[in-house]
N, C-alpha and C positions, 0 to 999 in steps of 0.2 A: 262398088255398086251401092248410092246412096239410096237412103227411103225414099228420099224428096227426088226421086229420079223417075223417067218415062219405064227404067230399063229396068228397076226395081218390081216397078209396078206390072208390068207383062212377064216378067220371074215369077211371081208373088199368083199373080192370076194362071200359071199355066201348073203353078206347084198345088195352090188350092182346088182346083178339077180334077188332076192324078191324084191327090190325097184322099178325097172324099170319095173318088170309084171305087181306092182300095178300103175304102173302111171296116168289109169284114175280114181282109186280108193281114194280120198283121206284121207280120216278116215284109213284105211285099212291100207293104205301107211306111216300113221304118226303114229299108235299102232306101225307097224313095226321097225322104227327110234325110237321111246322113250322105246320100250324094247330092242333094242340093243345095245341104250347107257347106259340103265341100267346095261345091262350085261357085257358091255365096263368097265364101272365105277364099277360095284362089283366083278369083276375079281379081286380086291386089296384085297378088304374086303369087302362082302355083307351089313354090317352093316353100311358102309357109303353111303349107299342108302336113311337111314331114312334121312341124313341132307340135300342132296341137295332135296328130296322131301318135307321136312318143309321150304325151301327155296323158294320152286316153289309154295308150298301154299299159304305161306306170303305174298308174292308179287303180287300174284293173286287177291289174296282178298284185297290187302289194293291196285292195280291198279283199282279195279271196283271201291270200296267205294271212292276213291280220284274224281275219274270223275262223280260222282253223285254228289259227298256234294260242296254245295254251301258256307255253315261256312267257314270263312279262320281258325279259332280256331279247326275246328274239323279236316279241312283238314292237318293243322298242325301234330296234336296230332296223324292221321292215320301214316302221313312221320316219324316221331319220332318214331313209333311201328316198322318201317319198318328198319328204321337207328338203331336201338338199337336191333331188333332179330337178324338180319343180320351180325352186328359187334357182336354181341354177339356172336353170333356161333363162328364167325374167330378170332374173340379177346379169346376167350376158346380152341379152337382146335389149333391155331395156336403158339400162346404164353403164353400161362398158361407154360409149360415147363421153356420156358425163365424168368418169372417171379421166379419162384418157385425157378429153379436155383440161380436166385439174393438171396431170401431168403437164405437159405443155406448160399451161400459164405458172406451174412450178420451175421445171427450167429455166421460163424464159427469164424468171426473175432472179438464177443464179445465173445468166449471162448466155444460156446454152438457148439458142434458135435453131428450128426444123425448116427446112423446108417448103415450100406450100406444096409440091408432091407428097413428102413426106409425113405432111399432118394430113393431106387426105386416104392417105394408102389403106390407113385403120379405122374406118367405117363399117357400122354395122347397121341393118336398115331395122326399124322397130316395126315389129307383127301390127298390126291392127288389135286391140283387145284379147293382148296378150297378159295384160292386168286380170280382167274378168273371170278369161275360161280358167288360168289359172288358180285363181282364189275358189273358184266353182269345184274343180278338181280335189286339190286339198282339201275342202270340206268333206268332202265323200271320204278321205279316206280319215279324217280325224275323227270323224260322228263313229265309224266303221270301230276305230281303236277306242274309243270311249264307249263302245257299246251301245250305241244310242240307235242304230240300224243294223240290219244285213244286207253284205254287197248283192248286187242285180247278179243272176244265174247267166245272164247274158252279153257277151261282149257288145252286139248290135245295139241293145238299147242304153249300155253306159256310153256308147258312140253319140247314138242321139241325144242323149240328154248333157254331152261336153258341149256341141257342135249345135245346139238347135239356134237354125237362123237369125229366128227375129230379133234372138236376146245374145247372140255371141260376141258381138264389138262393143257393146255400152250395154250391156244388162237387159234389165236389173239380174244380178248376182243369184243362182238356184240355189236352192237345196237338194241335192237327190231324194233326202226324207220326203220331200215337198212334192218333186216333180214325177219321178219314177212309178208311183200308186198311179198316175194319173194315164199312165202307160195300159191300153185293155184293149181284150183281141177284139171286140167289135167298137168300133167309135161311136158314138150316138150323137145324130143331127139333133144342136139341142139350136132353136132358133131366136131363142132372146138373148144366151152368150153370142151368138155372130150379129144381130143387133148391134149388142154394146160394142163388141169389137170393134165394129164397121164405125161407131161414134169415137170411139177412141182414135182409130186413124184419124179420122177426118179432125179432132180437136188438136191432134198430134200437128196432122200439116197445118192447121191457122198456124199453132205456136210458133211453128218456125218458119214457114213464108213470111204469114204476116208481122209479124211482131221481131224474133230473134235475128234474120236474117238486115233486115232496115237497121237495128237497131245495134249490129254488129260495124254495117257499113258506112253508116252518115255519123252515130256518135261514140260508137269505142275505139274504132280504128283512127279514125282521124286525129288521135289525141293520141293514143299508147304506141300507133304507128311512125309517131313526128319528134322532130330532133328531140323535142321536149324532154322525151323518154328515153334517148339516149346521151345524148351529153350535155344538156339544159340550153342553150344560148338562144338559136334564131325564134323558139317560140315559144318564149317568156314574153312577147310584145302581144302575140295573138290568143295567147289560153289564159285565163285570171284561174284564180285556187279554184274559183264557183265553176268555171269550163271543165277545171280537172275533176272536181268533184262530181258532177251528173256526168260526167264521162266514165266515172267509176261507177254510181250508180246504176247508169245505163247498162252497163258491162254484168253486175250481178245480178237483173232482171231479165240481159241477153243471156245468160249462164243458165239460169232457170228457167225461161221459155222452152232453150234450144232444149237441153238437156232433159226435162221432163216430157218433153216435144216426143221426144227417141221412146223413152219408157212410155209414153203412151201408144207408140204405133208397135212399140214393142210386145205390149200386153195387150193392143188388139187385136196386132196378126196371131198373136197364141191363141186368142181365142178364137179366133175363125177357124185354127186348126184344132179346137177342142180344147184346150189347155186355160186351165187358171194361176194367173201367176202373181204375185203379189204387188199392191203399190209400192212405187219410190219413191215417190212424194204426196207430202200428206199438209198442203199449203206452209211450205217453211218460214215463209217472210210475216206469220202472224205469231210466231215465237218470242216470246217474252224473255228467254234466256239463252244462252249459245248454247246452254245443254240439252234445252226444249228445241233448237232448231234442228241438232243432228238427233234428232228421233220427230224430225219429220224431212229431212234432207238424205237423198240417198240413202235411204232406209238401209237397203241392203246391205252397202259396203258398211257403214255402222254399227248396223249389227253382227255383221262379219266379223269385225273388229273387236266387240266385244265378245262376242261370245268364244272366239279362237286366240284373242292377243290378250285383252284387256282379262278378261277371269283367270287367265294360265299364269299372267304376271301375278296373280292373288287377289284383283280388282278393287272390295273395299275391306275386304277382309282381312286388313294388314294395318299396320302403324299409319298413323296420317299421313305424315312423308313417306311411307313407300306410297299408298296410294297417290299423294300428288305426283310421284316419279311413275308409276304404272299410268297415269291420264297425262301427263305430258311425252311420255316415250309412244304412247300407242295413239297420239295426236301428230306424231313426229313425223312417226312411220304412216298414219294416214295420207302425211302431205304428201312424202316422196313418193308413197302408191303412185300417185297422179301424174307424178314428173321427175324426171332427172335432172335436177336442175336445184342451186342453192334455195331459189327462190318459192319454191315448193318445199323445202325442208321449213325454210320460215315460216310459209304458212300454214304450216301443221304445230310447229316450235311454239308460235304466237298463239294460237289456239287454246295449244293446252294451256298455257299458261294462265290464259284469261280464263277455262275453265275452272284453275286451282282457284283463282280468284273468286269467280263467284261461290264457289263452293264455301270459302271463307268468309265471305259477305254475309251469306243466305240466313245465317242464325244471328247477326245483326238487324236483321229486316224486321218491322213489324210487321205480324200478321194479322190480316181483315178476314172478317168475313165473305166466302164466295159472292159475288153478285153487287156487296153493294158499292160505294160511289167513291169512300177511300180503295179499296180491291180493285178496282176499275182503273183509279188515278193510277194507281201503282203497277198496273200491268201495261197502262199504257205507254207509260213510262217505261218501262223494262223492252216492251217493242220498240221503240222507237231507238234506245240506247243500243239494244241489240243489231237491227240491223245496220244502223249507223256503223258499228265497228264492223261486221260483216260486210259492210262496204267495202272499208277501208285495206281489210284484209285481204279481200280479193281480187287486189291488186297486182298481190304477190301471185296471184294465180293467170292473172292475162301478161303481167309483165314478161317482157323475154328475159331479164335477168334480174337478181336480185339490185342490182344498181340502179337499175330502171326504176324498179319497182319506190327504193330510198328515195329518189327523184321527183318522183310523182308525189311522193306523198308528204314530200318536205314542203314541192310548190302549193299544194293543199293548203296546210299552215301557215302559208305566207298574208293569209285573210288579204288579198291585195284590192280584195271590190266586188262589184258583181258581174255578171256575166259579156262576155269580152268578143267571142269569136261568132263571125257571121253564120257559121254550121249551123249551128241549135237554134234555127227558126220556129216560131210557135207551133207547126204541124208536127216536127218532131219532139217539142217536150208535150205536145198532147197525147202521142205516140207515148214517151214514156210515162207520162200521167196514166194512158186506159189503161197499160200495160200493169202498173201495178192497182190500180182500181181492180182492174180483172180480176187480179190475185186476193182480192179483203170479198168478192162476193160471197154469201153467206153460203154453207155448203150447203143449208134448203133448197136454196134458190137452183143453185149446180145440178142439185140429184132432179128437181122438176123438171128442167128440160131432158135432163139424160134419159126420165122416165119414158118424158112425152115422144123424145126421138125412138126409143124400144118399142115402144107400143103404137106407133103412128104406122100409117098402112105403108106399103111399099111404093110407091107413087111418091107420097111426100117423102121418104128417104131421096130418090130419086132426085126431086126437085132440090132438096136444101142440098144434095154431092155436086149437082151441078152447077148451082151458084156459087157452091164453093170454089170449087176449080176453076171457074169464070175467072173468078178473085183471086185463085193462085197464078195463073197464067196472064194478069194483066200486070199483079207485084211484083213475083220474083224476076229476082233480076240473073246475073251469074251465080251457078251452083255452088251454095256454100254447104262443107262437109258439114257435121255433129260435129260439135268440140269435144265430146268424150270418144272422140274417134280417135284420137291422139295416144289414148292410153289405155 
């Protein structure tokens, strides 16, 4: 069940009327939400219902048993039951494929071949955002062991707060500290949060009608989907390095449309049901350095990251080479989060390492003063080198394998001319042009309309939902899923 779906949308519209009946009901109100995210969530496959409910058990019980036991040993050995189910499930659902695949192409290279029965027998099918509720879980119980919270009294409302709909498959990432306060036995109609919500959807679907969905299908497919990218031959005559490169471009601009497209309909539909949840993106492509981008990229997982993987290795509080090994091991582990696949190890590998990099750079740099016209030169500079490699990198992230991905980026470097293949007609690189114009509007400029759409009567909401849709229903073409639906 997509957002960008009729079937979402008549879900979504019959759960916000039962919702807000029961507003002074809250039991009532919360069976309502954790059987809808059920039925959200087993619309894929009923059967992956059992894991995120052995998810919500785990953590349940080993959140109670952490805040009573007083043993630091026992307390331990609870966190351990917790980090080992938990990755257990995702290290099994998510990469046993990946692994098993290694087997195989290891065999085959000491002489021993399978079957094609026998390489399909051991399939395992991957959850929908089995990554997310995951990482969600864990947190609750590591905040719980560090003391930072106390577990919910209730098993209903840590149900709802695993499983809540709008943010279960692609986020953005909760905190229970965050979300559970926000949990009260009467709801209150507040009507400028379902405003903005209602803006936020509707900014949600342009992103990915308008913009993510085209920009998926006329210039990143056609390039990463073609021999090109799998064994180089027949269309080295039709892509020049400049094809491959705004094919890659396109691709990290289709990645962040789509992608914050979700988190926006994400954080809208929460708040039509009352909830505040935080942004996951905070304009990343105006990032001056890869480590200013991921503290406005996926906020969540980021910070996840830091505050659970990156501080526990010792962060910066340790020798300079362990920290460069704590930022490239926990840039590692970022990548494979996303994927089972070499070529998301790489692009996590590659990351950090550019990280150490600039980190080593930064006390080389001179510094200007804020504002003026070297400071200016110099961060323009820094944007522009930044997302360049953020291009390039996230190659490794549409590639289907890491070989692909070498391919691409070798033909890149081949400088062989300018633009080559009949695809990229002037309508679509003006496509990709507004697309990232979009992205540099000043955030004054953003917050005036957001204002004006909140405070404009209902009639004009009315009017601009409707021409939107007009607009959705003439673009889109075949339903494309969310890419962070994968993981």
């Amino acid at each position: 069940m997509y957002f960008n779906s009729v079937t979402f949308g008549l879900f979504f519209a019959v759960v916000f009327v039962l919702y807000w009946a029961l507003r002074d009901r809250r039991t009532p109100r919360h069976l309502l939400i954790v059987t809808a995210s059920y039925v959200f969530y087993g619309w894929w496959d009923w059967r992956f219902l059992l894991l995120i409910f052995a998810s919500t058990l785990l953590d349940f019980f080993v959140g109670w048993r952490l805040h009573e036991e007083t043993d630091q040993g026992r307390r331990k050995r609870l966190l351990t039951l917790s980090l080992v189910g938990n990755l257990g499930f995702l290290a099994f659902f998510k990469y046993f494929n990946f692994f098993y695949d290694s087997l195989l192409m290891g065999l085959g290279s000491l002489g021993i071949e399978l079957g094609a029965s026998e390489q399909k027998l051991l399939r395992v099918a991957l959850p929908p955002g089995i990554s997310f509720y995951t990482f969600q879980t864990l947190s609750y119980s590591l905040d719980i062991y560090r003391r930072k919270m106390q577990p919910t009294k209730s098993f209903l409302d840590f149900a709802y707060f695993v499983a809540f709909f709008p943010q279960l498959v692609a986020g953005p990432i909760l905190r229970a500290s965050h979300f559970l306060p926000q949990m009260k036995d009467r709801m209150e109609v507040d009507a400028r949060q379902h405003a903005d919500g209602f803006y936020l959807i509707l900014r949600g679907l342009t992103k990915k009608i308008c913009f993510a969905d085209i920009l998926a299908a006329q210039m990143v497919d056609p390039v990463f989907g073609s021999a090109l990218a799998g064994a180089g031959l027949p269309d080295a005559a039709i892509f020049s390095s400049m094809d491959v490169f705004l094919s890659a471009a396109a691709f990290t601009l289709m990645l962040y449309m789509d992608f914050s497209a979700y988190s926006d309909i994400a954080i809208g539909a929460s708040q039509l049901m009352g909830f505040w949840i935080p942004d996951n993106f905070d304009s990343p492509l105006k990032a001056a350095s890869l480590r200013e981008l991921w503290r406005r990229w996926h906020i969540s997982l980021a910070s996840w990251m830091r505050d659970y993987l990156y501080i526990s290795l010792g962060g910066n509080r340790v020798t300079t080479t362990r920290a460069y090994f704590n930022t490239i091991f926990t840039m590692t582990i970022m990548g494979l989060w996303h994927g089972a696949g070499w070529n998301f190890i790489l692009l996590g590998f590659i990351q950090g390492w550019y990280l150490v990099f600039e980190r080593m750079l930064n006390p080389l740099l001179p510094k200007y003063e804020q504002g003026t016209l070297k400071w200016w030169a110099q961060r323009w500079m820094g944007v522009g080198i930044t997302l360049t490699f953020f291009i390039l990198v996230n190659i490794f992230f549409r590639a289907s394998t890491a070989t692909q991905a070498w391919d691409l980026l070798f033909r890149i470097f081949e400088f062989d001319g300018p633009l080559r293949s009949q695809l990229f007609d002037l309508k679509l690189l003006a496509l990709l042009a507004a697309a990232l114009l979009l992205h540099w509007v000043p955030a004054g400029f953003t917050h005036f309309w957001r204002r004006a759409f909140i405070h404009s009567p209902v009639v004009v909401k009315a009017v601009v939902a409707a021409a939107l849709f007009s607009a959705f229903s003439l673009l889109a073409g075949a339903q494309q899923p969310f890419i962070y639906f994968q993981f």
